[in-house]
N, C-alpha and C positions, 0 to 999 in steps of 0.2 A: 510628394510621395503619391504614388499610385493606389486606386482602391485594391488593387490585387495584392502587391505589394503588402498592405493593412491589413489582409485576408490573412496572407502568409505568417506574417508576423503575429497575429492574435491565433492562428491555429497552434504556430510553435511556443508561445503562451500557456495555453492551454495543458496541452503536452506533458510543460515541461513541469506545470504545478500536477498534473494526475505523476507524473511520476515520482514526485515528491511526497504526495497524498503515500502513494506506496514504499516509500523506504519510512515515513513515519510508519505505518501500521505496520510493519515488518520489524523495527527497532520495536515497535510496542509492545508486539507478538514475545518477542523473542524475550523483553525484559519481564515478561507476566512469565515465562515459561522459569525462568529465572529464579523468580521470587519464588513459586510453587514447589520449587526444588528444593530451596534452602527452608522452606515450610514442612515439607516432606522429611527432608535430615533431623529439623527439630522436634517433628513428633515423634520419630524413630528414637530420638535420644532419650525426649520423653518419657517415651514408654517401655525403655531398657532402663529408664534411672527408676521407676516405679514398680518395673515388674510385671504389668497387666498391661495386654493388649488387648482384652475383650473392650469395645467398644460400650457394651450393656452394663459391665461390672461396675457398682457402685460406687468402687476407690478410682474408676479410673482415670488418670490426670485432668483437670478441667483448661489448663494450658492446652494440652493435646485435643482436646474438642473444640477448642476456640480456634487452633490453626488449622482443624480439619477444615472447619467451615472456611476461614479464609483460604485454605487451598481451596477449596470446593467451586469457593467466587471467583476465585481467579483463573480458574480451570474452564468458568461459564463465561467469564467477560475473553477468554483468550478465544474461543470458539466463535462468539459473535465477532470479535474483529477480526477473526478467518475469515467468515462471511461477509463482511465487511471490505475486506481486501479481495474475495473473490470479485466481487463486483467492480470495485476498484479498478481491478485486472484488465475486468471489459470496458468500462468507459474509456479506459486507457486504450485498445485497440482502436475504438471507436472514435477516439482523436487522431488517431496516428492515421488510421484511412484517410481522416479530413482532413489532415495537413498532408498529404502524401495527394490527395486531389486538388488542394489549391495549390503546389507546389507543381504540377504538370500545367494547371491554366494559366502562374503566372509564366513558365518557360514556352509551352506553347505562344502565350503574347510575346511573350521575348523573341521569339523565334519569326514568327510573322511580322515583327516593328523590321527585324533585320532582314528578313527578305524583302519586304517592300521600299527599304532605303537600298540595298545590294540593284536591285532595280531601277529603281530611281536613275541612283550614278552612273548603270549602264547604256538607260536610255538618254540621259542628262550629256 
């Protein structure tokens, strides 16, 4: 096997795990947004079975404080793995140029091996 060849092969490697990095963070994204959801439905129900939505008011459910906070976390951990996947994003561009450049020097070599055998034969 050729070293270009090897190039190629570990660029689409590369690649092929950044694009994987991002359908993880996006199923991740997407199951946090999920949970916060069904966290949101329970504090609502919460605070219709109680009767008080004041936040301040002394009675008011400590169930529904306790998921506010868990929605709250999970609201901050979904944000950072936005940013997390922005970046993601770009590494990911930033491979695809490098296999998308060694993917021209291994057919450029491809392409001059076969012109100078095409030659060969004609002067042969």
């Amino acid at each position: 096997m050729k070293p270009r060849e090897n190039l190629v092969r570990l660029k689409q490697f590369q690649v092929n795990e950044k694009r994987r990095r991002m359908a993880q963070l996006d199923s991740m994204i997407a199951e946090f947004d999920r949970m916060a959801a069904e966290l949101d439905a329970q504090i609502i129900s919460e605070e219709t079975k109680a009767g008080i939505t004041d936040l301040n008011h002394f009675a008011y459910p400590t169930f529904a404080k306790a998921a506010r906070l868990r929605r709250d976390n999970l609201r901050t951990s979904q944000a950072e793995l936005v940013e997390q996947r922005k970046s993601a994003e770009a590494e990911l561009s930033e491979a695809e140029a490098e296999l998308a450049k060694a993917e021209a020097l291994e057919n450029r070599d491809g392409r001059g091996r076969q012109d100078a055998a095409a030659s060969r034969a004609m002067t042969g």
